[in-house]
N, C-alpha and C positions, 0 to 999 in steps of 0.2 A: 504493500500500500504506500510505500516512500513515494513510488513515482506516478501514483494515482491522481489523476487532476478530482476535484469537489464532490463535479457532477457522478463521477461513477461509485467513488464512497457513498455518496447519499443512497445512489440508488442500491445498493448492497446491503444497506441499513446496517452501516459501523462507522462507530464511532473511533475516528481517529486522530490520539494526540501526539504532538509534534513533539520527537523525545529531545531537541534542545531546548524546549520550555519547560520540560514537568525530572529532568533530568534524572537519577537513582536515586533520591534521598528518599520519594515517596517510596518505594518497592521495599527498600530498606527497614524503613520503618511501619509499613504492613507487616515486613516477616517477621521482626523482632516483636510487633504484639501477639503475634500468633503462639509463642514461644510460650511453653506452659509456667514457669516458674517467675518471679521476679525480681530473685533473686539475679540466675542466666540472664532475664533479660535488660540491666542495670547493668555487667559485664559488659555483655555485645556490644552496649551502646558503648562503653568508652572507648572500646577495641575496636569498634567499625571508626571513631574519631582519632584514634591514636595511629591507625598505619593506612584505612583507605585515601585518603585526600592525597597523602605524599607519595602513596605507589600510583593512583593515577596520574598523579603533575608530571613524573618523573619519566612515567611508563612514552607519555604523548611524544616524546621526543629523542629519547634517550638511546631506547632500544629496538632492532628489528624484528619481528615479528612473521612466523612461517606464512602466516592469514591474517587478512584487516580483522580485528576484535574490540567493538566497542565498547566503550564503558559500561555500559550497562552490563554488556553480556560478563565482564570479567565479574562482576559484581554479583551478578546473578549468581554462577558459578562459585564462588565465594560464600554463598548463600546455603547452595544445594549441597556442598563437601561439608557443611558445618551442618547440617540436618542428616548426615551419615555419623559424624562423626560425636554430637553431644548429645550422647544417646544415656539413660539412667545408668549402666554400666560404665561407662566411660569416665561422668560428672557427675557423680551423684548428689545431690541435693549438699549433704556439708563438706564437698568438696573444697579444697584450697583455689582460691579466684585464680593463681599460677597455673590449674590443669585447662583454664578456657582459655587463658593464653598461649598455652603450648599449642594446643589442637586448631587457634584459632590463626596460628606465624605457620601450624603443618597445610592448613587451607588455601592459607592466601598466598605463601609461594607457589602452586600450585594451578590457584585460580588469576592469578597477575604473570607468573614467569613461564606455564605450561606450555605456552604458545610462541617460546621464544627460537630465533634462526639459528639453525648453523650454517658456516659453510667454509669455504678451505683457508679463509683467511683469518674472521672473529666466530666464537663460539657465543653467543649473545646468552646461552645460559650459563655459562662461567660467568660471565662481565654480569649477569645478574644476580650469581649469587653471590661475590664480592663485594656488589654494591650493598645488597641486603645486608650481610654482616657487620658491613662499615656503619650502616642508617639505623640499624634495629639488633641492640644489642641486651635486652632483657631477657631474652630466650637463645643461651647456646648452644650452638651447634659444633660439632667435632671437628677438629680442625684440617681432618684428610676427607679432598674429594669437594664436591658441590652440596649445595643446599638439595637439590636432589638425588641425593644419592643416600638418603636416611628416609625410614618412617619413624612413624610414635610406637612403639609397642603400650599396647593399653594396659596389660601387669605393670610393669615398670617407672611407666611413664620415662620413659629417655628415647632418644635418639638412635635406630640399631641401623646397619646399611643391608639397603636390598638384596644385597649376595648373599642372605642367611636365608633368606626367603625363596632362592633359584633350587627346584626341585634335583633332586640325581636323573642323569639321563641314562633310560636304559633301551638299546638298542633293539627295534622288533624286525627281526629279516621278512617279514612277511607283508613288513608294511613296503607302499614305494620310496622309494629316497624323495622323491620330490612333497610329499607327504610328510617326512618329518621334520619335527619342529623340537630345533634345541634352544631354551629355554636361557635368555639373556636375565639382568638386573632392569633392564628398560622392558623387555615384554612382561615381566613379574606387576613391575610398576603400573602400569598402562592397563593388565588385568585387574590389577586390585581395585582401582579407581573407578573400572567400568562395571566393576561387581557390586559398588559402591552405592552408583549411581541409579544403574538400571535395576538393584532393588528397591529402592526409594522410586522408582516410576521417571527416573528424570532423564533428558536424553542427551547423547554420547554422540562426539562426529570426530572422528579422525581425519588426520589433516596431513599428508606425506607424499612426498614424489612416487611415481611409476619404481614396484617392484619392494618398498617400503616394508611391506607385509599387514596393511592394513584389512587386507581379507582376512587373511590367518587370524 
């Protein structure tokens, strides 16, 4: 509907508003009153004020990007990872306000930096997780590898890296070779996230050159 002139909106009977006038703050703060507790949602609000505004000012300029992603949508996405992940087991009600920040810095690198380029000359998700570390240092991270290269383990709460998570590969002769799939730190990643999401009902679009292995 961006490129819809008046007359065809009317006649479709929808209502359409212009998201440089009503920008993400409304969406934001729909989602945060839906949120069951008021405790979590007195958190949110100061975490959504403490690192959204400066990951987007930063984001418009700074960084290249595999796909245009607008503000909203990072935002959204930010939204939808933290409705996976502030679950009663995870935050339980007399939770330390520390575990909505941990889960809430494992979101938004994820929903800010997920979509970030590489290519043979800058690695933009290096250069972003460098930045992250230098801009937001409440929450740290292990000092070998990238901001993506750890999850949260929910026992623990710390920081563990994705290669504990890369299954044993066991070879099936029966299968075709072109059929097998050995299992990276980025394919482990990219399943969790999507097992994450598409239980919660929300939707997943992978975004990768010819041969990527985004069918797989």
């Amino acid at each position: 509907l961006k490129y819809a002139n008046l007359s065809t909106v009317s006649r479709a009977g929808i209502l359409f508003i212009n998201y440089a006038d009503v920008g993400w703050n409304p969406f934001v703060a729909s989602w945060i009153d839906k949120r069951e507790f008021q405790s979590e949602r007195a958190n949110l609000t100061i975490l959504i004020e403490k690192y959204v505004p400066t990951c987007l000012d930063v984001l418009r300029t700074r960084f290249k990007k595999i796909t245009p992603v607008t503000d909203f949508s990072m935002v959204q996405t930010l939204c939808y990872l933290l409705e996976c992940l502030l679950t009663s087991k995870n935050v339980p009600q007399d939770c330390p306000k520390e575990w909505y920040e941990l889960y809430f810095v494992y979101a938004a690198i994820w929903a800010f930096g997920g979509a970030m380029f590489q290519d043979q000359l800058v690695d933009y998700r290096v250069e972003f997780s460098k930045w992250w570390v230098t801009e937001f240092k409440t929450i740290k991270f292990p000092s070998q590898g990238t901001v993506f290269d750890y999850y949260v383990d929910d026992e623990t709460k710390r920081f563990c890296p994705w290669t504990e998570k890369i299954p044993d590969f066991e070879f099936d002769s029966e299968i075709p070779l072109q059929s097998v799939l050995v299992h990276t730190a980025e394919t482990v990643r990219l399943r969790h996230f999507m097992d994450l999401l598409m239980a919660n009902s929300r939707p997943v679009m992978l975004v990768g050159g010819a041969g990527s292995g985004k069918t797989v």
